[in-house]
C-alpha positions in Angstrom: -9.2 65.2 -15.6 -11.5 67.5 -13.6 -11.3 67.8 -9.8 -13.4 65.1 -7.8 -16.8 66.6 -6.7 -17.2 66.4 -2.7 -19.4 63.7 -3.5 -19.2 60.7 -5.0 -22.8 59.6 -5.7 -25.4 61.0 -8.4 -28.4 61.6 -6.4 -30.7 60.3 -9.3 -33.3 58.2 -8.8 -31.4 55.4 -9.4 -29.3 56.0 -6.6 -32.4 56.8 -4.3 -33.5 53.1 -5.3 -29.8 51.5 -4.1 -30.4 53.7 -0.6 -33.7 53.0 -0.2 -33.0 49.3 -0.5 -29.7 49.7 1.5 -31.4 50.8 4.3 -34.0 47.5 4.9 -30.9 45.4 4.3 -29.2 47.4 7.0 -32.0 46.8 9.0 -32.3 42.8 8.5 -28.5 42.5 9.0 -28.1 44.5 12.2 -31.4 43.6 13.6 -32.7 47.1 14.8 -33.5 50.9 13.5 -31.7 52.5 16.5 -29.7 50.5 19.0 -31.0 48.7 21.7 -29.2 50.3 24.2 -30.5 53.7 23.3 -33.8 54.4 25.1 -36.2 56.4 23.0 -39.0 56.9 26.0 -38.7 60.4 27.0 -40.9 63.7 26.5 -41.0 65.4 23.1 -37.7 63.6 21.8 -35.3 65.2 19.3 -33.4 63.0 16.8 -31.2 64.1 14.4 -30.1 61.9 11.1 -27.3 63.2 10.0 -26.6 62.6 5.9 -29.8 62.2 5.9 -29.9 61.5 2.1 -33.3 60.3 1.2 -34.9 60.5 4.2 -35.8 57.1 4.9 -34.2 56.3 8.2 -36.3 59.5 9.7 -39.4 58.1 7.6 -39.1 54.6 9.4 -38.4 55.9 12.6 -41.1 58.4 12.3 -43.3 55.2 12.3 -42.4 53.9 16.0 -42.2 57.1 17.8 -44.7 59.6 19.1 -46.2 62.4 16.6 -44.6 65.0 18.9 -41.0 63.8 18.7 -39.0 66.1 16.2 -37.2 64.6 13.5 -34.9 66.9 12.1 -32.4 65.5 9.0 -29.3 67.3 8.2 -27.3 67.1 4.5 -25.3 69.3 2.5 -28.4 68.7 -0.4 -32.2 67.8 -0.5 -32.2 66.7 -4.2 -32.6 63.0 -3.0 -35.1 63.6 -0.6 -39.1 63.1 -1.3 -41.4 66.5 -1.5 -42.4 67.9 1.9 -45.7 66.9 2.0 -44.9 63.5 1.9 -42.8 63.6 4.7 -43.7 62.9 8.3 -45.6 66.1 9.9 -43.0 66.2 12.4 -40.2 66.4 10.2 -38.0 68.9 9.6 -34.9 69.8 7.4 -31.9 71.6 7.9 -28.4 72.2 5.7 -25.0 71.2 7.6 -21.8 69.7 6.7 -20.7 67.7 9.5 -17.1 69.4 8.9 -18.7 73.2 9.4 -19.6 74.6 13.3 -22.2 73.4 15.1 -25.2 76.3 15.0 -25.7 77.7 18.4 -29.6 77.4 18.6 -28.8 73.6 18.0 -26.0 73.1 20.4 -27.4 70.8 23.3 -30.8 69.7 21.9 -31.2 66.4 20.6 -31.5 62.8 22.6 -29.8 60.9 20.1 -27.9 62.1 16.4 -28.1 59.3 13.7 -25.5 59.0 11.0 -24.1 56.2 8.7 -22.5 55.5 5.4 -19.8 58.8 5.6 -17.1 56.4 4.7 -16.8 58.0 1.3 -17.2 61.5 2.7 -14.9 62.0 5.2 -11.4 61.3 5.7 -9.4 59.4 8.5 -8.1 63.2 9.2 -11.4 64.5 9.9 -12.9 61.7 12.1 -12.0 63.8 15.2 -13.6 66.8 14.2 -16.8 65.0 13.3 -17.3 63.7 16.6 -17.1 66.4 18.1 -19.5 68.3 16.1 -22.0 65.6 16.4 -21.1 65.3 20.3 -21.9 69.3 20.0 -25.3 68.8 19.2 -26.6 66.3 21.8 -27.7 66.8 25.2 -26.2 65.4 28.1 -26.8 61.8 28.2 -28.0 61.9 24.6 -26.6 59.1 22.5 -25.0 58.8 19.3 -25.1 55.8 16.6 -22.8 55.7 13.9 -23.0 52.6 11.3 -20.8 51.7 8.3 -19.4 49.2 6.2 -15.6 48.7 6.6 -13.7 48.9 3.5 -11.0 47.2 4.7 -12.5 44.1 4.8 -13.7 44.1 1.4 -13.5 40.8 -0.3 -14.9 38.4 -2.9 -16.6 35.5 -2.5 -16.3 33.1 -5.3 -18.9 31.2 -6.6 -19.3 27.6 -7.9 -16.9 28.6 -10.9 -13.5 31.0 -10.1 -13.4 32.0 -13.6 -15.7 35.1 -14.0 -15.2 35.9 -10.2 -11.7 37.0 -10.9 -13.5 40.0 -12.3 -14.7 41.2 -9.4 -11.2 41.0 -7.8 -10.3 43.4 -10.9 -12.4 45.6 -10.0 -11.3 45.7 -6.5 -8.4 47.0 -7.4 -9.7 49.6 -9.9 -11.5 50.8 -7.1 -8.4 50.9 -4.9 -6.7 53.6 -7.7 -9.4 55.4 -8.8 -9.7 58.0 -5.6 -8.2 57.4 -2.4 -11.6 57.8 -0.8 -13.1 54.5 -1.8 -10.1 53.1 0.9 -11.1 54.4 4.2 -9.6 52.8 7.0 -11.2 54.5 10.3 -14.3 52.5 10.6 -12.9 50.0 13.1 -11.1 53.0 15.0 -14.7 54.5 15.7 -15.3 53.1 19.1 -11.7 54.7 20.4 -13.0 58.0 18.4 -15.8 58.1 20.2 -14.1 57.5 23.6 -11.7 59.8 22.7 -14.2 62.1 22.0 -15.5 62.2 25.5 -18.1 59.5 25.0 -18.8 56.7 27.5 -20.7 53.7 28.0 -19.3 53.3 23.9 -20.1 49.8 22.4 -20.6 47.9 18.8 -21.8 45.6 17.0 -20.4 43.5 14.1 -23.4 41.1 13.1 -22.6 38.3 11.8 -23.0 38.0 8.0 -25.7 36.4 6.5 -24.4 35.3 2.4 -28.0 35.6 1.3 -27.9 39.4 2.5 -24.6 40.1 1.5 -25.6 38.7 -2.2 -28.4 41.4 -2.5 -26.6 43.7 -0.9 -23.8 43.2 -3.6 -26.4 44.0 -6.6 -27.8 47.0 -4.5 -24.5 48.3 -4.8 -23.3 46.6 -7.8 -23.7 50.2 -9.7 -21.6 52.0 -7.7 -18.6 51.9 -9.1 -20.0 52.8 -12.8 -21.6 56.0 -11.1 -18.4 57.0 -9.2 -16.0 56.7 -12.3 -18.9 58.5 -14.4 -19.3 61.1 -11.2 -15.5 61.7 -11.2 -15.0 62.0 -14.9 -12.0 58.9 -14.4 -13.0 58.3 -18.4 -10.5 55.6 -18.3 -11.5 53.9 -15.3 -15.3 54.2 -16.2 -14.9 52.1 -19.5 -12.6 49.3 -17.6 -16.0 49.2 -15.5 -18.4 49.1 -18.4 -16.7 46.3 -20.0 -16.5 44.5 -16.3 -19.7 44.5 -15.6 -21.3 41.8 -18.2 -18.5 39.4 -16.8 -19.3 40.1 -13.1 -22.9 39.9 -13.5 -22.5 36.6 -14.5 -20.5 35.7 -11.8 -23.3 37.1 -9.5 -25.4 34.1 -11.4 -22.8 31.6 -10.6 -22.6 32.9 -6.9 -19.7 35.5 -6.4 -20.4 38.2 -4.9 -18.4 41.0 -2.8 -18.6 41.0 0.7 -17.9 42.7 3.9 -18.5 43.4 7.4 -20.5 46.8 9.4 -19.8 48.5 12.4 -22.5 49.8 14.5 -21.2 52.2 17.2 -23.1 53.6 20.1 -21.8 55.9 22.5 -23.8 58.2 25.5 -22.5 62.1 26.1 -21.7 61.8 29.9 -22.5 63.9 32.4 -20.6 67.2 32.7 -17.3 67.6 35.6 
């Protein structure tokens, strides 16, 4: 079997549909686009989003802020994002891996860095190292919001019938064997990250879950593990998938769906000394 790319998604335009979707749902569960806490009222604001993927957390954001804030998104690869002309004027784009050095004409320059769904991208060794790079970036007194769904917590709820749910807890554990980065486990160790990372004022929020949003939010996603196995050329585990998937989609019909809860984690870069 080949080596596992770097990453785990397909960056079709099926896959722009399940983040463009994603996003809203993220949005309804948590409540907000940016935190609160996080005051976006300054002069000529900078604002990074950092995985940016297909852009649409900038292109929403775009929408409530002034024309002269600069949105900037950051990824490894622009295939998933729209052309540039259809992009916010004040928009602008940028490669970086958040595991490579921080540039030095972008060290110290934005109010508040943006990133979410890394869980399959980075490791629980390489959490640190992230922080810091993203802490690299801000300003003082800038902010940082993280969000992401916690693997850990990852769990079935069974519909009115048991029997085709059972095939969703199959696939749970296909999932478990088929790379070791569909099993993170440092989400919920985010807020010490970020205090360990020199962070204060660090808080988060775990909404409550909604079942009706968690139920779309299961078919949204329900192709991911189809496109991972396919991605990652587990031939094996990709036709225990394909023959899964007529049973669990029935289930979804009968009312089992997976389930599971998000972090949202906010922290400000203090002043220096």
């Amino acid at each position: 079997m080949s080596s596992a790319p770097d990453y785990l998604m397909t960056r079709d335009y099926v896959d722009n549909n399940r983040i463009n979707l994603q996003h809203f749902l993220c949005r309804e569960m948590f409540g907000y686009l940016t935190h609160p806490s996080i005051p976006l009222t300054g002069p000529a604001l900078r604002v990074a989003d950092v995985g940016t993927g297909t852009g649409i957390w900038l292109r929403d954001l775009a929408s409530q802020l002034p024309k002269n804030t600069r949105l900037d998104g950051l990824d490894v690869s622009f295939d998933a994002m729209p052309p540039k002309p259809l992009l916010p004027a004040n928009t602008s784009l940028y490669h970086w891996n958040t595991r490579e050095a921080v540039p030095e004409e972008v060290v110290g320059v934005y109010d508040l860095v943006h990133i979410r769904h890394f869980l399959f991208v980075l490791r629980d060794h390489e959490i640190r190292g992230a922080v810091a790079n993203l802490s690299k970036r801000l300003i003082t007194c800038g902010y940082l919001q993280w969000t992401e769904p916690d693997m850990a917590s990852f769990r079935v709820e069974k519909g009115v019938s048991g029997d085709e749910s059972e095939r969703l807890v199959e696939l749970m554990k296909l999932r478990d064997i088929s790379d070791a980065r569909l099993v993170p486990t440092w989400v919920p160790k985010l807020p010490e990250q970020l205090r360990a990372g020199g962070f204060c004022e660090v808080e988060y929020d775990v909404p409550e879950e909604r079942p009706d949003l968690e139920f779309v939010m299961h078919e949204c996603n329900l192709g991911l593990s189809g496109m991972i196995t396919h991605n990652t050329q587990n031939k094996e585990a990709e036709q225990r998938v394909s023959g899964l998937m007529p049973k669990i989609c029935r289930a979804a019909r009968d009312g089992a769906y997976f389930a599971l809860t998000r972090w949202s984690v906010v922290g400000r870069k203090p002043l220096a000394g």
